[in-house]
N, C-alpha and C positions, 0 to 999 in steps of 0.2 A: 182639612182632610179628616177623614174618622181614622179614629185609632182603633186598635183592639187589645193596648196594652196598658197598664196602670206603670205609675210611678211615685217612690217615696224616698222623703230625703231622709240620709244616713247622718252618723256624724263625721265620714271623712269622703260622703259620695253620697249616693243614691244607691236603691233597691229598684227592679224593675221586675213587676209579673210579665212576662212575652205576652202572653192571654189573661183576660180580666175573668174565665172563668177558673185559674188553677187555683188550688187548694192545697191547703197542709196533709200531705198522705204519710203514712207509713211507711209505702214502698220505694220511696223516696224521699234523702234527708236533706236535698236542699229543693223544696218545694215550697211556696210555689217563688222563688224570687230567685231564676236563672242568671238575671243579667245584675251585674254589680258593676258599677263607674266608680273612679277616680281613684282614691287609696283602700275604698271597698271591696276594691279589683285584686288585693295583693291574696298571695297563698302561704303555707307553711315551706318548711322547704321537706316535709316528712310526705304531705299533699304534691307537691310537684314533683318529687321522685317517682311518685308513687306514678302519677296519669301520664308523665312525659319519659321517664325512664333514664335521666340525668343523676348522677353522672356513669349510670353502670352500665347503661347501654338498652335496658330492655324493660318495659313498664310492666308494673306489678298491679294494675288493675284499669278494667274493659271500659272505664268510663272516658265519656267522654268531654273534653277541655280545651277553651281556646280563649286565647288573649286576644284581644284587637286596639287600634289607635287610630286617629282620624288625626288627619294634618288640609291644612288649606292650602291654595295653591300657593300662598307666598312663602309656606314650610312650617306656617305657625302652627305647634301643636293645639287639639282641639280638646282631646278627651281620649281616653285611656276605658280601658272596662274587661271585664271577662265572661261567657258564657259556658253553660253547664250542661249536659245531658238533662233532658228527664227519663227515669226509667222506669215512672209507673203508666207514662203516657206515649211510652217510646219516639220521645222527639229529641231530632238533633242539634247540636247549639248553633251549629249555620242553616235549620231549616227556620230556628227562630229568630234568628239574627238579619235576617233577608227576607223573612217575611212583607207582602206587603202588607202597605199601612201599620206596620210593626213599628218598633223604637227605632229601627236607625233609619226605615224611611222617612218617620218622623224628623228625626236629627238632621238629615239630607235638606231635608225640607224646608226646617227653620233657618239653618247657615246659607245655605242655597250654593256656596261656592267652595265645599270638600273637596278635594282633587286627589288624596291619598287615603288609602284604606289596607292596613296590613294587617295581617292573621296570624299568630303562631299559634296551631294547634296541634293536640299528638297525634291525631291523626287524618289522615285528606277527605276532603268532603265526600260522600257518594252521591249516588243517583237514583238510588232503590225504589222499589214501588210504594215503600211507606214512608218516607224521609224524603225524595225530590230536593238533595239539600243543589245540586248546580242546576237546576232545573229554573229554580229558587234567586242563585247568586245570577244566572244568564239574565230573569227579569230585570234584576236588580240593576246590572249594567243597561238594557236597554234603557232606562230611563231616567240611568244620568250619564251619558255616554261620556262626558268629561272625564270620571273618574277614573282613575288607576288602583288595580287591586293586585296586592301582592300577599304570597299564601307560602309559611315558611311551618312544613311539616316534620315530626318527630318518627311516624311511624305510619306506613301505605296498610288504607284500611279495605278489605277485603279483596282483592286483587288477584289472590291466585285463584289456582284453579280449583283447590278445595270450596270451594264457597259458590253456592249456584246461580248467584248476581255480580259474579267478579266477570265477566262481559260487559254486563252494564257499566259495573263502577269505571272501565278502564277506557270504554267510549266515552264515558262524560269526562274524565280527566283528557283525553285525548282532544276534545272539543272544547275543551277551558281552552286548555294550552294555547290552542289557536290562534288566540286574540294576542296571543304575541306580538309585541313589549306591553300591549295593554294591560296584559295578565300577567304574572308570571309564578310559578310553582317550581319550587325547590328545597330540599330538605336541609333541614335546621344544623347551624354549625358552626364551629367555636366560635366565630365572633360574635354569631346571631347567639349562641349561648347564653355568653357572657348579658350583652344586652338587655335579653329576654327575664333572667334572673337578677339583673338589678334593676326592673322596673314594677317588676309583678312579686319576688318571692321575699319573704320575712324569714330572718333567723339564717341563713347562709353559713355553713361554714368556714373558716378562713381557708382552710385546705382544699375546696374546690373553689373557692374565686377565682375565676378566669383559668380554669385548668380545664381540659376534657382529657378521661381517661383514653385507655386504648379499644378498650369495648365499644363505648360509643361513640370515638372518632371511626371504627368500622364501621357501625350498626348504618354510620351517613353516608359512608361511602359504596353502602350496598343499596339503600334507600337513593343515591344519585342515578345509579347506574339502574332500578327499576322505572325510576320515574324517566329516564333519558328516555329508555325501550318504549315504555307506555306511549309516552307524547313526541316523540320526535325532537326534545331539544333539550338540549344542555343546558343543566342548573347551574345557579351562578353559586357551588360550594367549594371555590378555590381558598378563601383560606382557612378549612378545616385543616389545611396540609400546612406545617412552617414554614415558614419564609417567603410565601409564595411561590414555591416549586410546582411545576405543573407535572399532575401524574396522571400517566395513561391507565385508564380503566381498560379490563378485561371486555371484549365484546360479552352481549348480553343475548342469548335467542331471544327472536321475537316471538310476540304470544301469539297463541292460537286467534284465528280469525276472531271479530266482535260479531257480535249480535247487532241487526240493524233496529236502530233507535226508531220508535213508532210517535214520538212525543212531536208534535207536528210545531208546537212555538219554538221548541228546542233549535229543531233543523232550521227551520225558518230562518231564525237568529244568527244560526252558525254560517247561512248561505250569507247573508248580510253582510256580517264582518268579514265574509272569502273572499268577496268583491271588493269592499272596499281596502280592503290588505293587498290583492293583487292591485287596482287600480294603483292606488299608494308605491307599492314597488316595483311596477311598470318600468319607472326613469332609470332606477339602478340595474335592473337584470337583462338590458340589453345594452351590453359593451361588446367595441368594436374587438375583432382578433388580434395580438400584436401582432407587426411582423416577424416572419422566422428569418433570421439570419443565415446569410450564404446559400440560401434558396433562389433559384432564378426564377424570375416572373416572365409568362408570353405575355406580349404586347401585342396585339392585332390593330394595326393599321389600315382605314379604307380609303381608298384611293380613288376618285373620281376618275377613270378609265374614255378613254372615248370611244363614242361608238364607231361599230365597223362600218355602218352604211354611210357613214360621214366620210370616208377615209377614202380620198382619191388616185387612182395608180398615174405614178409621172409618166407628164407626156411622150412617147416614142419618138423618133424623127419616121419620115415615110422614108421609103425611097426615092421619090423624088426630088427628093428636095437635101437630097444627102451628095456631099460634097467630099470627097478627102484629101486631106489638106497636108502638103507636106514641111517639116518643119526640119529646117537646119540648123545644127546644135552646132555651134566655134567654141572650142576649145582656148580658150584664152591663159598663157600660163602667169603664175600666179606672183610670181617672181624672176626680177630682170636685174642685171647689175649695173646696167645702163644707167646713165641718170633719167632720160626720156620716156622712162615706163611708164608713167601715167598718159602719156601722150600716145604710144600703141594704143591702150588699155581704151580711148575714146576714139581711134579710130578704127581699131576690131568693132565694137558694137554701133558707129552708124553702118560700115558696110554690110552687117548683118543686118538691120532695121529696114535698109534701102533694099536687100535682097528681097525679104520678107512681104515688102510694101508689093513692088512688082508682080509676086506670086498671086498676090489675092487680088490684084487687076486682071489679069488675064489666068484665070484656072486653064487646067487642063486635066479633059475630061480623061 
């Protein structure tokens, strides 16, 4: 595959041009070699206060900074690296990092079987008309749909309303989001902290090892509750809080309507993964009701009925043939002190029998 980027080996990693036309500018002092691997990747910790805003809560300069890691599917780590703004070319380090035919499609390419890709950067990707940086990461996923990407941010970049592409940026976060669990977005927090600054930062104080102030244990819990709003889901920053106590966030207004997105690959994409995300959670989202208890259920019974024209009225006698018959009833008592009562008792019923008999020989009309 062609590239568009150079590479040169460091003494504890690699230097990578993103573009084999940058050059050493002025206007920018880490030009032209954005991307650094392995222990080339590590920062100051006077540099990481400064772009990620650890541990006081609020960064002290516009640039822009991201760490990333590649793991294979069996967990094994692959490589580590960090990427940088340029700011004489106004490019962002995930419009360079996702570029195609760039270094880490290359990387993709070579291993063939990356299955994790994580980001801390200080701030979330946009979607702007000159950057395209998820515009950028959406290809990226189409074309290795295996991958899992996860994006662990410090500080939401352009979002409000002051800003005249904070529509845009907050549809294209909204449309990441989506690919949930394949995606997921959430802001940086103690324990991602800790993590993050024993992998990337030199020189640590002992006094913020594993500690996050109260400034920027806020700064994340205000940064969870815009990103909830923005995308519809809940970031997994439970233990910024100790002990794992769950705390209820303040409801958040939602923002004003978005801008509809005109980027035709983008939509495209986002329809793709809606179907196959609904397909997928088809089997789970239709469950039966329970039953309610002490509720009485109608039973409707049907009854094979028979018909009326079947049904015959019983036969009448005529009058002629009509007889009436008279019957004599013996009173027989029921009790005798006699010894020979059963001997009455059989001859009360033949002379009733023989009466009986006589009658129906000769009626009388």
């Amino acid at each position: 595959m062609a590239t568009s980027y150079q590479e040169y080996i460091a003494p504890q990693g690699t230097l990578v041009k993103p573009y084999s036309w940058l050059q050493s500018t002025e206007g920018c002092r880490k030009c032209p070699y954005h991307i650094k691997t392995g222990e080339e990747a590590r920062v100051s910790f006077l540099e990481f206060y400064e772009t990620f805003g650890f541990p006081y809560g609020q960064p002290q300069s516009s640039r822009h900074f991201l760490f990333y890691e590649l793991k294979l599917t069996t967990g094994t780590f692959v490589q580590k690296g960090q990427v940088t703004n340029c700011t004489s070319h106004q490019l962002h380090p995930e419009s360079m990092l996702f570029n195609t035919d760039g270094y880490l499609d290359s990387l993709m390419y070579s291993y063939g079987n990356v299955a994790y890709i994580t980001l801390y950067t200080n701030y979330t990707p946009c979607n702007e008309s000159t950057h395209q940086c998820v515009s950028k990461m959406y290809d990226f996923l189409l074309n290795y749909p295996s991958t899992r990407l996860d994006i662990y941010f410090s500080q939401l970049y352009h979002t409000d309303e002051g800003f005249p592409e904070a529509g845009w940026n907050r549809q294209a976060l909204h449309s990441l989001a989506a690919l949930w669990p394949r995606v997921t977005i959430s802001p940086i927090c103690s324990g991602i902290w800790a993590v993050l600054a024993h992998r990337f930062v030199n020189g640590i104080p002992p006094i913020h090892c594993g500690s996050v102030l109260p400034a920027r244990a806020s700064a994340d819990c205000h940064n969870a509750r815009q990103i909830a709003a923005i995308t519809g889901v809940n970031p997994s920053y439970a233990d910024a809080f100790p002990q794992g106590k769950p705390v209820n966030l303040a409801p958040v207004p939602k923002p004003p309507p978005l801008p509809p997105v005109s980027n035709v690959g983008l939509m495209a994409m986002q329809q793709q993964y809606a179907g196959f995300l609904n397909a997928m959670m088809a089997p789970w989202s239709m469950k039966p009701n329970p039953p309610q208890a002490g509720k009485r259920k109608n039973v409707v019974r049907h009854l094979n009925m028979p018909r009326l024209s079947e049904r015959k009225p019983p036969a009448s006698p005529t009058p002629g043939n009509r007889r009436p018959v008279e019957v004599n009833v013996f009173e027989i008592p029921t009790k005798r002190n006699s010894a020979d009562s059963k001997k009455y008792r059989t001859r009360g019923k033949k002379q009733m029998f023989s009466k009986l008999e006589k009658e129906l020989k000769n009626p009388t009309l």
